[in-house]
KEVEX-942432 format. One record per residue (C-alpha): chain; x, y, z. Coordinates in steps of 0.5 Angstrom, whole numbers, plus 2048, in hexadecimal, padded with zeros to 3 digits. Last residue first. Layout:
<rs>
 mol  xx  yy  zz
   A   X   Y   Z
...
</rs>
This chain:
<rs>
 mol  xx  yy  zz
   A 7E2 7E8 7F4
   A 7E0 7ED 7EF
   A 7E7 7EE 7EA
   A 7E6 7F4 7E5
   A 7E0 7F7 7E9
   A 7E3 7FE 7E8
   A 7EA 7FB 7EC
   A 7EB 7FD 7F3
   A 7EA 7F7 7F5
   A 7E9 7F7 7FD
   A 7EE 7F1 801
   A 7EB 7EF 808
   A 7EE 7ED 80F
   A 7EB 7F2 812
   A 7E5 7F8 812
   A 7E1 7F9 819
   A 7E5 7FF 819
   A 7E4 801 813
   A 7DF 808 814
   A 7E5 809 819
   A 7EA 80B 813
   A 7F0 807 810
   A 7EB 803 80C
   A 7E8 809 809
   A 7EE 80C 808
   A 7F1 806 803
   A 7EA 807 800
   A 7EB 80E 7FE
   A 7F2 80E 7FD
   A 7F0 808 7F7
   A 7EC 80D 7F4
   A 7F0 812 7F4
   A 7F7 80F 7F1
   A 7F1 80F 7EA
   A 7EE 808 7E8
   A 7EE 806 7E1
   A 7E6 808 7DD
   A 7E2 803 7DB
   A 7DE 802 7E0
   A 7DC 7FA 7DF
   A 7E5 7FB 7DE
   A 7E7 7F4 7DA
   A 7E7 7F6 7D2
   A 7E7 7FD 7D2
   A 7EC 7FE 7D7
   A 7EF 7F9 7D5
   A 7EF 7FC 7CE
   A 7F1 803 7D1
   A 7F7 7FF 7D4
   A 7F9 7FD 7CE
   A 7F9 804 7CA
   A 7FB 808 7CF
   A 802 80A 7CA
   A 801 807 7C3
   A 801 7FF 7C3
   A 807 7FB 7C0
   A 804 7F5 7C4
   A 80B 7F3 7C8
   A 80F 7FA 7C9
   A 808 7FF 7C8
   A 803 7FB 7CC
   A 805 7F6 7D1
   A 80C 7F9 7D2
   A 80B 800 7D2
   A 803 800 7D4
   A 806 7FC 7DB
   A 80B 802 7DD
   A 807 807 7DC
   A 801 804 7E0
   A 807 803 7E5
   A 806 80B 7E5
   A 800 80B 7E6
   A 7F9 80B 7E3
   A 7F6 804 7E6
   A 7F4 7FE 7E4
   A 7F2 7FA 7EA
   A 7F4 7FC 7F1
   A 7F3 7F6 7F7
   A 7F3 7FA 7FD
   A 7F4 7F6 803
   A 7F2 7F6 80A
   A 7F4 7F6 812
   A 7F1 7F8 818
   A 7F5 7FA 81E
   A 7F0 7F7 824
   A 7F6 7F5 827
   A 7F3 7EE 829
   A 7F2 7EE 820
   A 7F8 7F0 820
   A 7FB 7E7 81D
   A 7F4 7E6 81A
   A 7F5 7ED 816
   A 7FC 7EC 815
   A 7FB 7E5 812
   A 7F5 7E8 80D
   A 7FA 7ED 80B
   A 800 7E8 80A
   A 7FB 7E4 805
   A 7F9 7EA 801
   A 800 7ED 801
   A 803 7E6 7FF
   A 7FD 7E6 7F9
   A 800 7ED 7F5
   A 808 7E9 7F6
   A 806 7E3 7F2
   A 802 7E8 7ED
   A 808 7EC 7ED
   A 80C 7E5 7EC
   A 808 7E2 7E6
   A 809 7E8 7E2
   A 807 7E6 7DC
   A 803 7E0 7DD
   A 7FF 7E4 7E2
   A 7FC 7E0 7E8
   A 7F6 7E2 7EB
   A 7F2 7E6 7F1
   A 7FA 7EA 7F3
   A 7F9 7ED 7EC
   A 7F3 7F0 7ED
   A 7FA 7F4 7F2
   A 7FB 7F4 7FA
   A 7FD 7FB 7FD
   A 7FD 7F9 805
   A 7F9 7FD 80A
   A 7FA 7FD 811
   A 7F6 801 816
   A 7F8 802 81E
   A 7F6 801 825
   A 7EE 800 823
   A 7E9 801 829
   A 7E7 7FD 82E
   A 7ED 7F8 82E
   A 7ED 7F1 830
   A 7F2 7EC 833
   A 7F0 7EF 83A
   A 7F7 7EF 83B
   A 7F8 7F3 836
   A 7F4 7F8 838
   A 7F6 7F9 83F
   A 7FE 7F9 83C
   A 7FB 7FF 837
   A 7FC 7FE 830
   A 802 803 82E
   A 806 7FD 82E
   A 803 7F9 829
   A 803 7FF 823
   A 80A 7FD 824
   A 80A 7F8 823
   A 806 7F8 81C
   A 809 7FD 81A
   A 810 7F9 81A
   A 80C 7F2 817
   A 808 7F7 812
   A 810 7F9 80F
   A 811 7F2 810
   A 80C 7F0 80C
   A 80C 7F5 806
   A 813 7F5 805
   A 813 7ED 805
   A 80D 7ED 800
   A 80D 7F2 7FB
   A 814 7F5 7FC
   A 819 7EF 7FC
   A 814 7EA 7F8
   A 815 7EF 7F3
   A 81C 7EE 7F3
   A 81C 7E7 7F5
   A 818 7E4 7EE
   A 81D 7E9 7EA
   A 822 7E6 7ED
   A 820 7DE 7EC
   A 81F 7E0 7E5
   A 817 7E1 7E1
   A 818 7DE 7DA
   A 813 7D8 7D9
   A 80E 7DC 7DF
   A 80F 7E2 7D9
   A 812 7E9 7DC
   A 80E 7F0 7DE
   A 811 7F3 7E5
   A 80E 7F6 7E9
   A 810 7FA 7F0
   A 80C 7FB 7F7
   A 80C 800 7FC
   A 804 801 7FF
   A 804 7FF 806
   A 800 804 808
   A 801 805 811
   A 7FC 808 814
   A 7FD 80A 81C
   A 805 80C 81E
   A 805 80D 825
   A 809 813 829
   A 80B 816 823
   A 812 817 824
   A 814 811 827
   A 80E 80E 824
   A 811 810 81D
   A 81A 80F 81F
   A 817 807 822
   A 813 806 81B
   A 819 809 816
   A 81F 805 819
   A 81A 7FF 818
   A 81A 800 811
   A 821 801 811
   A 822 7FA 814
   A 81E 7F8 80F
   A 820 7FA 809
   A 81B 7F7 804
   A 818 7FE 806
   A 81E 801 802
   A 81E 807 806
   A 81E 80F 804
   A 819 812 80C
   A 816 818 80A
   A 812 81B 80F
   A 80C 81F 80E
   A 808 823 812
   A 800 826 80F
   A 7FF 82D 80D
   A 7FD 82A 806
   A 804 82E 804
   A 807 829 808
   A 804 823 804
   A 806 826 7FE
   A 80E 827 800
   A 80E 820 803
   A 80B 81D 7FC
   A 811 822 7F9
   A 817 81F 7FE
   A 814 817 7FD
   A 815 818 7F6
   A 81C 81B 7F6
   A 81E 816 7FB
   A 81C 810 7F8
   A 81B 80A 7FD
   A 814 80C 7FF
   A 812 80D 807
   A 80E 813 807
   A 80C 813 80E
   A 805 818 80E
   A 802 81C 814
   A 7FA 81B 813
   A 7F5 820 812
   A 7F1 81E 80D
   A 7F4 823 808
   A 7FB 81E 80B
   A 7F7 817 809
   A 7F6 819 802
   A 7FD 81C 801
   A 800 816 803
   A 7FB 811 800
   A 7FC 815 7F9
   A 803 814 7FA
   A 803 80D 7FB
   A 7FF 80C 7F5
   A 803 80F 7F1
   A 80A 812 7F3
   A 80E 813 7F8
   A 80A 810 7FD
   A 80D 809 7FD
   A 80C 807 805
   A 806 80B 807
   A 807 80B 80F
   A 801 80E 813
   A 801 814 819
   A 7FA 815 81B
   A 7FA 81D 81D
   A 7F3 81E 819
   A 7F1 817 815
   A 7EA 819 814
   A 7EB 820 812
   A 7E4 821 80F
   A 7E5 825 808
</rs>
């Protein structure tokens, strides 16, 4: 396999499990050095047990990414290490199954928590930091000659549209696109693109999670019953995404085959939504 992204270092928030820890271990065949920041130690430790096993370095960093001053923490303890940090996935995200009627103000604060404001400045302190690795004369000129870094936000299908149940995911899901088209105008002096993915349905365990409040508790469907038919129904590909295929896009825009690639939002979906 080609190493695209040979002694790169890239920070994947929510990596224990998924599709952060496909991205990690794709990344790390690749080449690259891997952060797995994840607020689960146990799942955070095995991703980091399979990346080193892949011969690439893994740093384990057990956080809250909605805590800021932690995330900071990890940002200055990688660059002192590393030297530079390059790629940052921003991928930690939760979901939360609730009718628009029934939703609570600390429901609606719990998942904005993670999903927006863990992800904005997790990408602010990246971001700087990102920034002071672009030499002086550069900067000056206020254009660079080659991309200083590569963002990627997990944004969802769900981001596209509104969802009667589950208003707040999909609220969340449309920040990440627009935080992602911001930073991009914001970086773009820097020459650090940055991009969304926006996955559709997905075999995960958030998919798990899904099929058991939609399909067996609301519907009384036998396991994978629900899913598969919205797979059938609204999938041209008919079948779901795999973590794969969704690390594979999230290379691409880290790759230099993007460099001229930012600001924009890829659905990942089997042409689920075309827009």
């Amino acid at each position: 396999m080609e190493r695209r992204f040979q002694d790169k270092v890239a920070i994947v928030t929510g990596a224990g499990q998924g599709i952060g820890e496909a991205i990690a271990l794709h990344f790390a065949e690749q080449g690259a050095h891997i952060v797995i920041a994840e607020i689960n130690p146990e799942t955070a430790h095995r991703t980091a047990e399979r990346v080193r096993a892949l011969g690439a370095q893994a740093q384990v960093y057990v956080l809250d990414v909605g805590d800021h001053q932690a995330v900071r923490d990890m940002v200055a303890a990688v660059a002192a290490h590393f030297g530079h940090i390059d790629i940052l996935i921003n991928n930690a995200g939760v979901n939360e199954r609730v009718d628009l009627m029934e939703i609570t103000p600390e429901q609606w604060r719990w998942l904005m928590h993670t999903n927006v404001e863990g992800l904005f400045f997790t990408l602010q302190s990246v971001a700087r930091q990102m920034i002071a690795q672009v030499p002086e004369q550069i900067k000056a000129a206020g254009r660079a000659p080659r991309s200083f870094g590569k963002i990627v936000n997990l944004s969802s299908v769900t981001g596209r549209r509104g969802r009667a149940n589950a208003p707040q995911y999909a609220a969340s899901k449309a920040a990440v696109i627009n935080i992602t088209q911001s930073a991009a105008l914001r970086l773009a002096p820097y020459n650090i693109n940055v991009n969304a993915v926006c996955p559709g349905l997905v075999e995960t365990p958030m998919w798990d999670y899904i099929d058991l409040i939609e399909g067996q508790q609301r519907r009384g469907l036998p396991k994978g019953a629900w899913l598969q038919q919205r797979v059938d129904e609204k999938v041209p590909l008919r079948r779901p995404a795999t973590c794969q295929d969704v690390a594979h896009v999230v290379a691409f825009l880290c790759a230099p085959e993007s460099d001229y690639l930012t600001g924009q939002a890829l659905n990942v979906d089997g042409g689920y939504e075309m827009d």
